[in-house]
C-alpha positions as CSV (number, residue, x, y, z in Angstrom):
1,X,-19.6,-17.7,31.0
2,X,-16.1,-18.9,32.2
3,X,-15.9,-21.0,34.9
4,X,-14.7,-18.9,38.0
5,X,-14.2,-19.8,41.7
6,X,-18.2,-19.0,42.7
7,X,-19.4,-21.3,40.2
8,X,-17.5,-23.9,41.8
9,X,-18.6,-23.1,45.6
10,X,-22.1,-23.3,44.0
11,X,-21.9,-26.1,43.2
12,X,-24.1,-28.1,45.4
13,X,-22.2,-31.8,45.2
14,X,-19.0,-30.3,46.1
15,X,-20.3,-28.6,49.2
16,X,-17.0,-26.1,49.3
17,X,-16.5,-23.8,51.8
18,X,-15.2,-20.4,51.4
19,X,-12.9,-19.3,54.4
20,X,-10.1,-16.4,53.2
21,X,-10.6,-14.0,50.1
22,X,-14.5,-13.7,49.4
23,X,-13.5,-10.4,47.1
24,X,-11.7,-12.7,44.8
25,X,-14.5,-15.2,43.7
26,X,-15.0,-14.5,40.6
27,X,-11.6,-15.0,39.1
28,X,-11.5,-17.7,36.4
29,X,-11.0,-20.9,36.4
30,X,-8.2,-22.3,34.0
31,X,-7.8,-25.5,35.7
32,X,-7.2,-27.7,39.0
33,X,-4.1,-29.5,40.4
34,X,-2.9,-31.3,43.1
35,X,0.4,-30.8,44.1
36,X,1.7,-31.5,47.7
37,X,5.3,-29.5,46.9
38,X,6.6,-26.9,49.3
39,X,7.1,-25.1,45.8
40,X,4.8,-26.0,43.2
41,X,5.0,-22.8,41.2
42,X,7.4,-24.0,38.9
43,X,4.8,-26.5,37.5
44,X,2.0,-24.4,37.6
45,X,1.0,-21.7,34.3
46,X,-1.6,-19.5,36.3
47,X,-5.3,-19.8,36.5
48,X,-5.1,-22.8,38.5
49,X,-6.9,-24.0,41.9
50,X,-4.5,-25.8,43.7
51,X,-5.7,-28.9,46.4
52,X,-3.7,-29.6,49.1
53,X,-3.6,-31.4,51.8
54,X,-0.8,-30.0,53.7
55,X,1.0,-33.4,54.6
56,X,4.7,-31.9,53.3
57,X,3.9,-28.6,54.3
58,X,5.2,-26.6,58.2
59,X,2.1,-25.3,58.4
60,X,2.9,-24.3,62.3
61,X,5.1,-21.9,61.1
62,X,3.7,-18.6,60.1
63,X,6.3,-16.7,58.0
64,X,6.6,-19.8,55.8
65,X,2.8,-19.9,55.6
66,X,2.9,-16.4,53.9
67,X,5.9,-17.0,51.6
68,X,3.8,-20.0,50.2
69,X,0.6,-17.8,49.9
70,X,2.7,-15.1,48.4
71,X,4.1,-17.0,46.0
72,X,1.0,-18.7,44.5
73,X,-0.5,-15.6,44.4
74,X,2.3,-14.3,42.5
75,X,2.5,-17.4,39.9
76,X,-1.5,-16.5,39.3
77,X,-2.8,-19.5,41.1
78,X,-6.4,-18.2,41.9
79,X,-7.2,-20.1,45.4
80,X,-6.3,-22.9,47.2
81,X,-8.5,-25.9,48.3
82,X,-7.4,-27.5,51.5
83,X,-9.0,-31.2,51.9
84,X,-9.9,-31.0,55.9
85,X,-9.9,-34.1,57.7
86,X,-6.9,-36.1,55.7
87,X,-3.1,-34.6,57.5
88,X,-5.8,-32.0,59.3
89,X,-8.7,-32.1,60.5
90,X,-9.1,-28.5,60.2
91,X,-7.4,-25.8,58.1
92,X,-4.3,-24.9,60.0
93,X,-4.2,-21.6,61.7
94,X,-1.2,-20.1,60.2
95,X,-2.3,-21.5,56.7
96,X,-5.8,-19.6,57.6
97,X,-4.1,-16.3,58.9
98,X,-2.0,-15.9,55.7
99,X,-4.3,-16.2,53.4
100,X,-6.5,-13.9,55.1
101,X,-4.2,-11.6,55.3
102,X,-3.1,-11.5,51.4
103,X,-7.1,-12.0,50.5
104,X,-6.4,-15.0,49.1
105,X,-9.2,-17.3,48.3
106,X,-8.8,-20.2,50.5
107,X,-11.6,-23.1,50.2
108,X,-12.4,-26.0,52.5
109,X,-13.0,-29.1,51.1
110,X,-15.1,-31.5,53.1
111,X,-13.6,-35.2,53.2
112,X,-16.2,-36.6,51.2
113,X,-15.5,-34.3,48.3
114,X,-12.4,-36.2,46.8
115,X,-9.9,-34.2,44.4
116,X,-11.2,-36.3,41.8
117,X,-14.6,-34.5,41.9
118,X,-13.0,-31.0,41.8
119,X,-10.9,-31.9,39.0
120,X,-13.8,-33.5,37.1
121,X,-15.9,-30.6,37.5
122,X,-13.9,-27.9,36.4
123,X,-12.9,-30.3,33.5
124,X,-16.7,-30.7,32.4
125,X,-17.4,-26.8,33.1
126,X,-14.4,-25.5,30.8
127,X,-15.4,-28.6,27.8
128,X,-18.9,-27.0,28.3
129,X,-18.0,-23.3,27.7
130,X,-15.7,-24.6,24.6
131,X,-19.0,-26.3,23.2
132,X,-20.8,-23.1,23.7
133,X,-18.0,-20.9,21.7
134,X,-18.0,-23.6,19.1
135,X,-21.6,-23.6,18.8
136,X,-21.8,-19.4,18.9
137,X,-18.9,-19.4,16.5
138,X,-20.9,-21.7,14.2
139,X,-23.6,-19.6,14.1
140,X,-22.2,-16.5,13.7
141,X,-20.5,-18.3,10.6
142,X,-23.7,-19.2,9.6
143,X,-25.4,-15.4,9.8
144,X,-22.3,-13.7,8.8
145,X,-22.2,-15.4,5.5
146,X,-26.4,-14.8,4.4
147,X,-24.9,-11.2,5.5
148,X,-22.3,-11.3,2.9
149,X,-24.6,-12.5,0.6
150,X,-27.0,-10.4,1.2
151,X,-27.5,-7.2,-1.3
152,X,-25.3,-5.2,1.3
153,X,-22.9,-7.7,1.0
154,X,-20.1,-6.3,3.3
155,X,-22.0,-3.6,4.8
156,X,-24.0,-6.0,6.3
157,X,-21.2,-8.5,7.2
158,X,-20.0,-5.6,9.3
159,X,-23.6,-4.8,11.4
160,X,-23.4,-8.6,12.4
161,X,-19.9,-9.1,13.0
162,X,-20.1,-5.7,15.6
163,X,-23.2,-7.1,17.2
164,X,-21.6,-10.8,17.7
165,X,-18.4,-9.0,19.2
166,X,-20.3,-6.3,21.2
167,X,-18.1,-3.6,19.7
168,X,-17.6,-2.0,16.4
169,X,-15.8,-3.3,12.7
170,X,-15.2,-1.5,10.2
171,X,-13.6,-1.9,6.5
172,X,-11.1,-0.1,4.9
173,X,-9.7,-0.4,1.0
174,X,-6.5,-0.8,-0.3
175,X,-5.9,3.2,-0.6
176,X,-6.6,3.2,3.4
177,X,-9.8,5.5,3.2
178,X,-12.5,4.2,5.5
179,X,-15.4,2.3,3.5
180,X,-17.8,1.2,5.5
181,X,-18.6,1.1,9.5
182,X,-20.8,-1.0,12.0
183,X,-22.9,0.6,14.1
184,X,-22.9,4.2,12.4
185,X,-21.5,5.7,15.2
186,X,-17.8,3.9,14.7
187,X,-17.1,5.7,11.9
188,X,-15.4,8.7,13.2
189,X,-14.0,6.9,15.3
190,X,-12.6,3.8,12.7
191,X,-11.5,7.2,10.6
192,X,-8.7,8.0,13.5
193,X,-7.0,4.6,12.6
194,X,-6.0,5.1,8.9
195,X,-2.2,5.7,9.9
196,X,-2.3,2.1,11.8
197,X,-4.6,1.0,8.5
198,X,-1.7,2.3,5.9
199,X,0.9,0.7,7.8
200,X,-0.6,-3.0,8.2
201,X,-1.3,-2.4,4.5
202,X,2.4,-2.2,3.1
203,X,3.5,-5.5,5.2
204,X,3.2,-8.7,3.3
205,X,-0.1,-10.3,3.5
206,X,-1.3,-11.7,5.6
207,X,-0.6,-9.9,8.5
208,X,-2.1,-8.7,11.4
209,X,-2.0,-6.2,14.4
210,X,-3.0,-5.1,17.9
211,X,-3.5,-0.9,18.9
212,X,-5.1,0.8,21.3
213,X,-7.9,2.8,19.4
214,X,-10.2,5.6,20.5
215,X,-12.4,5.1,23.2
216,X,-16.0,6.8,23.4
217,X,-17.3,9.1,25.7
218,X,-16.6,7.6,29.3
219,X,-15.1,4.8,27.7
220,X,-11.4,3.8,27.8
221,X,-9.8,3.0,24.3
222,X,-11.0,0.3,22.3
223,X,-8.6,-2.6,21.8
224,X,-8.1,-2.6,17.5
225,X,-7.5,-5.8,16.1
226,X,-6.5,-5.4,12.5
227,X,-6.3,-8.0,9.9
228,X,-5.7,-7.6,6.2
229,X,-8.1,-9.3,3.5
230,X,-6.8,-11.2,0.0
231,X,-4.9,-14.0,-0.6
232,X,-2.2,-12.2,-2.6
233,X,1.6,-11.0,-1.7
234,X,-0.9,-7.7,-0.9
235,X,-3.8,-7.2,1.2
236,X,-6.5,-6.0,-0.8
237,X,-8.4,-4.6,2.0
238,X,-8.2,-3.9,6.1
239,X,-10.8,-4.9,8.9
240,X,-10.9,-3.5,12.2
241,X,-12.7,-5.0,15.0
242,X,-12.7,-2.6,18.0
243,X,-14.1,-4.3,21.8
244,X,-13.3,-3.4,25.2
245,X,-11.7,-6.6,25.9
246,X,-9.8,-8.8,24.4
247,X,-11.7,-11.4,22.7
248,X,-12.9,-14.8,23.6
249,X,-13.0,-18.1,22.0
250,X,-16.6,-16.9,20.2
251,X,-15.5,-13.7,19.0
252,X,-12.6,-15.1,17.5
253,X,-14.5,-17.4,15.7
254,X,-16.9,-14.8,14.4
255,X,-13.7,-12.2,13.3
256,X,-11.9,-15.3,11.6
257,X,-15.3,-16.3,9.9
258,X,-15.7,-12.2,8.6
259,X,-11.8,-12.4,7.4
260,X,-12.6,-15.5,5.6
261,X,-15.9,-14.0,3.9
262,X,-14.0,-10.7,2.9
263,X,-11.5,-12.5,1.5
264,X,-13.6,-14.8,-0.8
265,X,-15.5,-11.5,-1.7
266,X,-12.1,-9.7,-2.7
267,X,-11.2,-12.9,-4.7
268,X,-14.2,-12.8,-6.5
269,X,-14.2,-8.9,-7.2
270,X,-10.0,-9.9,-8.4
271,X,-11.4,-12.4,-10.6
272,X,-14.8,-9.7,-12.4
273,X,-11.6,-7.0,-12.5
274,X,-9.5,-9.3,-14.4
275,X,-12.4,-9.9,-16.4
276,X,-12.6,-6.5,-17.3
277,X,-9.6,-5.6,-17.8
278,X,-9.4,-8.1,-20.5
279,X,-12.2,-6.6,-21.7
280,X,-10.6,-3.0,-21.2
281,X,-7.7,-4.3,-23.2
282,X,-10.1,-5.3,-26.3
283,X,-11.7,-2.0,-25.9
284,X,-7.9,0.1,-26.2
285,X,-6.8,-2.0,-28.8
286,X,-10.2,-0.9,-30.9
287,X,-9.6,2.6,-29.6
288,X,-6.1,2.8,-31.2
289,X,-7.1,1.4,-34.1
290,X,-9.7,4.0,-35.3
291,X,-13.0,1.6,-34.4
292,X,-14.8,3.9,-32.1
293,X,-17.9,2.4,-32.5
294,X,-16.7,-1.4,-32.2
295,X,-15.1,-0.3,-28.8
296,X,-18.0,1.9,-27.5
297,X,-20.3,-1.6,-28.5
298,X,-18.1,-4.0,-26.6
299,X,-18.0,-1.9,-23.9
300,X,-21.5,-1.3,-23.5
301,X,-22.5,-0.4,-19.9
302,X,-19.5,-1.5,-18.1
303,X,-17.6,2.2,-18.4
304,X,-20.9,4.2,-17.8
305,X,-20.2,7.8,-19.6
306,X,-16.4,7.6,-19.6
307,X,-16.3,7.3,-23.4
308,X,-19.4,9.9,-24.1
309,X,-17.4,12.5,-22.1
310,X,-14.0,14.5,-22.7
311,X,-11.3,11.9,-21.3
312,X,-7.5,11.6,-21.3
313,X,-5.1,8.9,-21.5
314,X,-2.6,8.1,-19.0
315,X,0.4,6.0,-19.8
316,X,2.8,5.0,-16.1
317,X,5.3,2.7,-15.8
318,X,8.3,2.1,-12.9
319,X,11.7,3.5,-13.0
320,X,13.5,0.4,-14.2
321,X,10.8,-0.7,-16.3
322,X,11.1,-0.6,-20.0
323,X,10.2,2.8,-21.8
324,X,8.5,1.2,-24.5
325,X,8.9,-1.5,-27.5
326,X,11.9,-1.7,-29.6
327,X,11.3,-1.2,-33.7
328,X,13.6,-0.9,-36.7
329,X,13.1,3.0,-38.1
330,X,11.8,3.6,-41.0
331,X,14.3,4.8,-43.8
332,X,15.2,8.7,-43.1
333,X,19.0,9.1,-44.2
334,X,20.2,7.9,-40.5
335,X,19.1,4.6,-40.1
336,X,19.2,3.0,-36.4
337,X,16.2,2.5,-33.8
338,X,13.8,4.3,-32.0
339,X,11.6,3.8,-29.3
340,X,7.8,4.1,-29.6
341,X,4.9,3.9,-27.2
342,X,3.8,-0.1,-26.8
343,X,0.0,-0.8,-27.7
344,X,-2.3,-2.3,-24.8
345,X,-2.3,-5.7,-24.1
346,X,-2.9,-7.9,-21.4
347,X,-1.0,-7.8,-18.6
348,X,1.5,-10.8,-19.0
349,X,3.5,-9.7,-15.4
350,X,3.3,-7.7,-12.1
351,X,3.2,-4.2,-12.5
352,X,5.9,-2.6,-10.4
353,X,5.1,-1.6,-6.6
354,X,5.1,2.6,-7.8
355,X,2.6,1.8,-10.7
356,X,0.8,-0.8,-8.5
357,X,0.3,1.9,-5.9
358,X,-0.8,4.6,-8.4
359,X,-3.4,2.5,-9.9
360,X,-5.2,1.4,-6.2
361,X,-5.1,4.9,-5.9
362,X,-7.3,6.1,-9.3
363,X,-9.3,3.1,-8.6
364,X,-10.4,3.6,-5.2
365,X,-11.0,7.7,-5.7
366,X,-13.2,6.6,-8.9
367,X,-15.2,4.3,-6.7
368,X,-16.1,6.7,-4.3
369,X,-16.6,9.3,-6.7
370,X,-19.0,6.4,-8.5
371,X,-17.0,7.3,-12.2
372,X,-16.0,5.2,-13.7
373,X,-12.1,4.2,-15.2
374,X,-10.4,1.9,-17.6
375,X,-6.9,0.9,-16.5
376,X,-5.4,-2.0,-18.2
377,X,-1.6,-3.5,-16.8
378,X,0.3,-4.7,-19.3
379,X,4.2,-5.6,-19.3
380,X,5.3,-3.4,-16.3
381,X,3.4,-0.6,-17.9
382,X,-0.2,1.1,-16.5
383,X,-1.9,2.6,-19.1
384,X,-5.8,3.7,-19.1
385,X,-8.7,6.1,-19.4
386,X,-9.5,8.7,-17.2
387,X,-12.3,11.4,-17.2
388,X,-11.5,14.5,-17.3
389,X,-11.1,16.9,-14.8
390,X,-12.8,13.7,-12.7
391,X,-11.9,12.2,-9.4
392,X,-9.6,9.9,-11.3
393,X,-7.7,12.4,-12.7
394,X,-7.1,14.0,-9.6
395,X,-5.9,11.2,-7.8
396,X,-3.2,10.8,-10.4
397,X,-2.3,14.7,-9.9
398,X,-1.8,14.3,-6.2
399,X,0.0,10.7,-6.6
400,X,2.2,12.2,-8.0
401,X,2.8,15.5,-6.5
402,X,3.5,13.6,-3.2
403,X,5.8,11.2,-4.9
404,X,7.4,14.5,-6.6
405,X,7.9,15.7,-2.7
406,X,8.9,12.2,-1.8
407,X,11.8,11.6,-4.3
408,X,13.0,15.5,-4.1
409,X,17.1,15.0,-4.8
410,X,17.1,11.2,-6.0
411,X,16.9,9.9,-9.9
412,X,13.7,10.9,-11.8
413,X,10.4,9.3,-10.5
414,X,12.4,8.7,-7.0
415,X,11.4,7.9,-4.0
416,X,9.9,4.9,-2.5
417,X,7.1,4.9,-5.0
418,X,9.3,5.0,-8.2
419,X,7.3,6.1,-10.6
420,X,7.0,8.4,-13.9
421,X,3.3,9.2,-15.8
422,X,2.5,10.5,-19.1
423,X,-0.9,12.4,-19.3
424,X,-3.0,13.3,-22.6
425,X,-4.7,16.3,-23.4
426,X,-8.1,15.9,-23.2
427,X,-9.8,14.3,-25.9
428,X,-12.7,12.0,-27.5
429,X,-12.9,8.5,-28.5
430,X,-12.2,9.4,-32.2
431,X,-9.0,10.9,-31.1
432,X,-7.8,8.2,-28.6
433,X,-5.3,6.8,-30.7
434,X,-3.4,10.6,-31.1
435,X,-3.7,10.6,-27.5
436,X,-2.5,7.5,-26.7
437,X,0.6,8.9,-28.5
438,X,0.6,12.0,-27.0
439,X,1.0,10.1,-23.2
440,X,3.7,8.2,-24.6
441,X,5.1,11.6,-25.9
442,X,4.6,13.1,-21.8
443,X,5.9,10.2,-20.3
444,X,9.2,9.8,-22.2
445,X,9.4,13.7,-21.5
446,X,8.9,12.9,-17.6
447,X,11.9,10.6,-17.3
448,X,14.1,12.9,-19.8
449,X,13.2,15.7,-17.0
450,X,13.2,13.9,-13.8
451,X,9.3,14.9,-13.1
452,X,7.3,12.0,-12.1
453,X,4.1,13.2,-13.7
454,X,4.1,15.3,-17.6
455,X,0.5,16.2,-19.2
456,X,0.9,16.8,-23.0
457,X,0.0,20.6,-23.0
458,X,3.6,20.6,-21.1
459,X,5.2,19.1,-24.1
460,X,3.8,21.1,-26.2
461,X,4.1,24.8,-24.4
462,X,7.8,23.7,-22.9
463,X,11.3,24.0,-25.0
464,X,12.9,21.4,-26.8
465,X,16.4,22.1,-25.2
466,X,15.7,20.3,-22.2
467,X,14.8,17.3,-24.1
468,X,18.8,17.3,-25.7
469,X,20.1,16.3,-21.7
470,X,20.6,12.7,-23.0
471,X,23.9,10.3,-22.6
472,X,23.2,9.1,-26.5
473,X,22.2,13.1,-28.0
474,X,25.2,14.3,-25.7
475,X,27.7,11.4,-27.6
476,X,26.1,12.3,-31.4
477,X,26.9,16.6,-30.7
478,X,30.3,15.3,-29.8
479,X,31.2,13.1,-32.7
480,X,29.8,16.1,-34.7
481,X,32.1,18.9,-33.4
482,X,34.5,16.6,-32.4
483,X,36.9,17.4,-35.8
484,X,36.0,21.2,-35.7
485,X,37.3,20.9,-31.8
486,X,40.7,19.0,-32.7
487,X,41.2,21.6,-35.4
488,X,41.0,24.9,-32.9
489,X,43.2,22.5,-30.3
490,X,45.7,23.3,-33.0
491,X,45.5,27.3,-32.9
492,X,44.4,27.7,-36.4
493,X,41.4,29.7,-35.6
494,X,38.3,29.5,-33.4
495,X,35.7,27.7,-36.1
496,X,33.2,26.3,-32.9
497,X,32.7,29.9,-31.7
498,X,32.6,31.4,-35.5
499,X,30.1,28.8,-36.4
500,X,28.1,29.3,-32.8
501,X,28.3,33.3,-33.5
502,X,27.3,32.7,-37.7
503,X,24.3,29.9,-36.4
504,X,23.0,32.6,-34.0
505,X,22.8,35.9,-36.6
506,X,21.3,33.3,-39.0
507,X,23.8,33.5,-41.6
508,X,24.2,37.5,-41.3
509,X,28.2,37.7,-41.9
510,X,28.1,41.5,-40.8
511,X,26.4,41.0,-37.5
512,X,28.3,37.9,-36.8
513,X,31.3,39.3,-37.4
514,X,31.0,41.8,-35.8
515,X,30.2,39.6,-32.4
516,X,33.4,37.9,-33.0
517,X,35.2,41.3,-33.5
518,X,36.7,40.0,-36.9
519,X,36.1,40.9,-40.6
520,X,33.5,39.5,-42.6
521,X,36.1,37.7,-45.4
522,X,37.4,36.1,-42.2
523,X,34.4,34.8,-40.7
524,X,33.6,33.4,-45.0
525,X,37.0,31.7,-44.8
526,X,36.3,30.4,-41.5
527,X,32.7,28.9,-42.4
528,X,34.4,27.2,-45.7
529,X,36.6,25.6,-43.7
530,X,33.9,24.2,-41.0
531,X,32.7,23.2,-44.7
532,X,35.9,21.2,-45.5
533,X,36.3,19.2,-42.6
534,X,32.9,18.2,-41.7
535,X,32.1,17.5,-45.8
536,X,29.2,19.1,-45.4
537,X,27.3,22.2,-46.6
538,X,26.3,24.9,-44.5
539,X,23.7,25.7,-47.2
540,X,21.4,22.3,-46.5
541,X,18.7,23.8,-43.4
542,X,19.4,20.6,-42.1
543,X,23.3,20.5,-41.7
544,X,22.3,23.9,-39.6
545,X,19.8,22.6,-37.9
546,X,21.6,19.3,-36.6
547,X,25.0,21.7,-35.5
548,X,22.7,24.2,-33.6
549,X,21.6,21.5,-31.8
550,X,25.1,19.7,-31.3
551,X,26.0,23.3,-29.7
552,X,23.4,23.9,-27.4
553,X,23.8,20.4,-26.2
554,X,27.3,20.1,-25.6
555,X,27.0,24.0,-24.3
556,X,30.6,24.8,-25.3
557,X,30.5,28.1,-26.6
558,X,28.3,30.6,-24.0
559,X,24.9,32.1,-26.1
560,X,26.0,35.4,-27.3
561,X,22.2,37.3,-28.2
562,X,21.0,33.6,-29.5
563,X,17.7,33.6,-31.8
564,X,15.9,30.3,-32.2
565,X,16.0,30.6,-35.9
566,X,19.6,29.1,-36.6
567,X,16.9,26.8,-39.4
568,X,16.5,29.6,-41.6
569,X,17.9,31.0,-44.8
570,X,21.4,32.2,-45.4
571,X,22.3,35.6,-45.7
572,X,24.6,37.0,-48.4
């Protein structure tokens, strides 16, 4: 108990006596000074009992008596001791008056009580009551940490931190959603907070906060504390610790103890994950190299039934982050690069805040759901396994439907989040390596669209136009009209719009010409000249293929009744 104005009037060897503001007793106690000033207050902090013995002060005169009242009362000083028999040998009556008047505790102190005693006393009383919080915050270190170690771990951590606080705590993951609550009752309550939660979460750890939370019945609101958990640049969990009051020297003892705890219990939970993701990573690599069995073996019980069961392979990364590993293509006639989906590894960097934020968000929806998931970072890229049509799965879906919402009319991915995913069909762990490629497939899809998140069967069902809206397919369609355009710039017939019209009717002269509105020995002459100054032959599928594709992506001539067979044979 703090040391307040009654405890000192009880105290026998002081023999005080109260004589103006009985109602005010039991104010604290912060410390007691002497101070013979006309105007202490600027010396004074508040909580103080001031002794006097009114030697400087014109205590015949009443309005001064009440402007010095009025002002200690107004700097916080909590009462007054006047030593009787020293200037006085009585309190003065305008001293008296005044402080009955503003109910102002006024004490007598008899002359054989020196200051000395006063001071002493409230000196041993407040080292007493900082013992006693020590000694209480000691021990609630001591039971809070069997409770952590205890099978319920946190759960339990929580029940004694609320009973040592005489309110409520609760714990909160890194997604925000409410894990656990202490007593039972708090958790509706605890649930109300996750906006204050979500914020606290995306400040730099560690960080904490003050809000007024929900109250209970006839119960005003709960002051919140909040304080993030982990030792990293982010908080890998929130505690609240809701009380009526703000808390004392013990309680914050006890909520520093439970922050500490959590914190070495996150550490050690980073530490197992890391673990397994480098186990993860083993198990990928085995997965994409055909070795089902070797994976499912060194996987044994840590995945549950995630590889027994239909699963799919997401592939994320940020929207400055590499799209993949750089290789030298294999000999096809055209020589140059092309970029292929990287194989797992170990993470050898931080994954970027969108692709951070989308994995704490699997993670925590497949530990609720109690499924389990295999996500393994690895050079600014997220890529896992998910069950299908799980809790996991969904999670990704509404990631990124609300970063879809969230980046509506900036670059692909946009948005705070920044982020673009790549999603499998659904498959087994014989076929893991076809759909590792297949989310590779989705997610370069994704950015080539602007959609955050692209499941394979999209790829698949969609068309291929929108995949020619590159810069570098865009610059190749131009190099390869580029001649057939300088040649119509010169008014010596229209070969782009004969070759777009010939393309579309796959090689029918009659029907092309026709579209055109020209003869059919014109629209041959025309074609053997495209012939002539490309150098190539209208006859090779491919020539065809590559200049209906140079058309549609440059868009130059408008499609007049276009088939998608511009591939197929020519017609005589």
């Amino acid at each position: 108990m703090p040391l307040t104005l009654a405890s000192l009037v009880q105290h026998s060897a002081l023999r005080l006596t109260v004589l103006a503001g009985e109602s005010r007793l039991d104010t604290p106690v912060r410390w007691a000074h002497v101070s013979e000033l006309a105007d202490p207050v600027p010396y004074l902090e508040g909580g103080e009992l001031l002794l006097i013995t009114a030697m400087k002060l014109d205590v015949e005169n009443e309005d001064a008596m009440r402007r010095y009242i009025g002002r200690l009362d107004g700097a916080g000083v909590v009462g007054l001791g006047f030593a009787a028999g020293v200037s006085h040998e009585k309190v003065p009556p305008a001293l008296l008056a005044a402080a009955r008047e503003a109910d102002f505790p006024l004490l007598e102190v008899p002359r054989r009580t020196p200051f000395l005693a006063i001071s002493k006393a409230v000196s041993a009383a407040i080292a007493a009551e900082q013992y006693q919080a020590v000694t209480e915050g000691f021990e609630a270190q001591r039971e809070l940490t069997r409770a952590a170690l205890s099978a319920r771990g946190p759960a339990a951590l929580l029940a004694k931190l609320a009973a040592h606080v005489d309110g409520w705590a609760a714990l909160y993951d890194v997604s925000g959603t409410l894990v656990a609550a202490a007593p039972a009752w708090a958790s509706r309550r605890a649930a109300r907070l996750t906006g204050e939660v979500e914020r606290l979460r995306d400040r730099p750890a560690p960080a904490s906060a003050v809000v007024s939370g929900p109250g209970g019945g006839d119960r005003v609101d709960d002051r919140v504390e909040l304080q993030s958990i982990g030792s990293g640049r982010r908080p890998r969990a929130v505690l609240a610790v809701g009380t009526g009051a703000p808390l004392g020297t013990a309680g914050r003892y006890a909520v520093n103890s439970a922050v500490a705890l959590l914190t070495l219990t996150a550490e050690r939970s980073r530490a197992l994950q890391e673990a397994e993701q480098r186990l993860g990573a083993a198990v990928l690599r085995m997965l994409m190299a055909g070795e089902a069995d070797h994976a499912r073996a060194v996987a044994g019980s840590l995945y549950g039934g995630l590889l027994d069961a239909p699963l799919r392979v997401i592939v994320a990364e940020g929207v400055s982050g590499t799209a993949g590993r750089r290789r030298t293509a294999p000999e096809t006639g055209g020589g140059g690069t092309e970029t292929v989906p990287g194989g797992p590894q170990e993470s050898d960097g931080g994954l970027p805040a969108g692709v951070e934020a989308l994995a704490e968000r699997v993670e925590a929806a497949a530990a609720r759901a109690g499924e389990a998931v295999l996500l393994v970072p690895y050079g600014g890229r997220l890529t896992g396994l998910v069950a299908d049509g799980g809790a996991a799965a969904a999670a990704c879906a509404d990631f990124a439907a609300e970063t879809e919402t969230e980046g509506r009319g900036k670059p692909a991915g946009g948005g705070e989040r920044g982020v673009v995913i790549g999603v499998s069909a659904p498959t087994g762990i014989a076929a893991a390596a076809v759909a590792f490629k297949q989310a590779g497939q989705a997610l370069s899809v994704a950015r080539r669209r602007g959609r955050v998140l692209v499941e394979h069967e999209d790829v698949a069902s969609g068309s291929v136009l929108p995949l020619l809206a590159d810069d570098a397919v865009r610059a190749f369609a131009d190099g390869m009209l580029r001649a057939l355009h300088e040649h119509d710039a010169h008014g010596r017939g229209d070969l782009v719009a004969s070759l777009h019209a010939w393309l579309s009717r796959h090689g029918q002269w009659d029907a092309a010409a026709a579209d055109l509105g020209v003869h059919r020995h014109t629209l041959r002459y025309r074609m053997r000249r495209v012939e002539e100054i490309l150098g190539r032959s209208l006859d090779d599928p491919d020539v065809r293929m590559e200049l209906w594709l140079a058309l549609k992506a440059t868009a130059t001539v408008p499609p007049a009744r276009v088939s998608a067979g511009a591939g197929r044979g020519r017609a005589g």
